[in-house]
Phi, psi and omega in degrees: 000313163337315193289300229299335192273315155110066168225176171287176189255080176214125179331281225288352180276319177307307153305331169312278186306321164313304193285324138000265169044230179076175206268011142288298189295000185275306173316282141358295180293298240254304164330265255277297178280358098001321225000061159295127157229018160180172194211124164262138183226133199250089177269052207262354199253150179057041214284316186280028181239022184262138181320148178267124175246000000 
């Protein structure tokens, strides 16, 4: 997780840079170094706990 953020490899630094971030571009990077180019995610369970896009 260290490589893909290009931080050192210590919980707080790596938490540090997610909260950078933030969970698009987090997301995005972690896609990207992956090479995802898509993805399906099925948000019918747990509904009033779904994320705002």
């Amino acid at each position: 997780m260290a490589d893909l953020l290009n931080c050192e490899p210590q919980e707080s630094e790596i938490l540090a840079k997610r909260d950078k971030l933030g969970l698009e571009n987090l997301t995005k990077t972690c896609f990207n170094g992956a090479n995802l180019e898509s993805i399906l995610l099925d948000n019918g369970f747990l509904p009033e706990q779904i994320l705002p896009w």
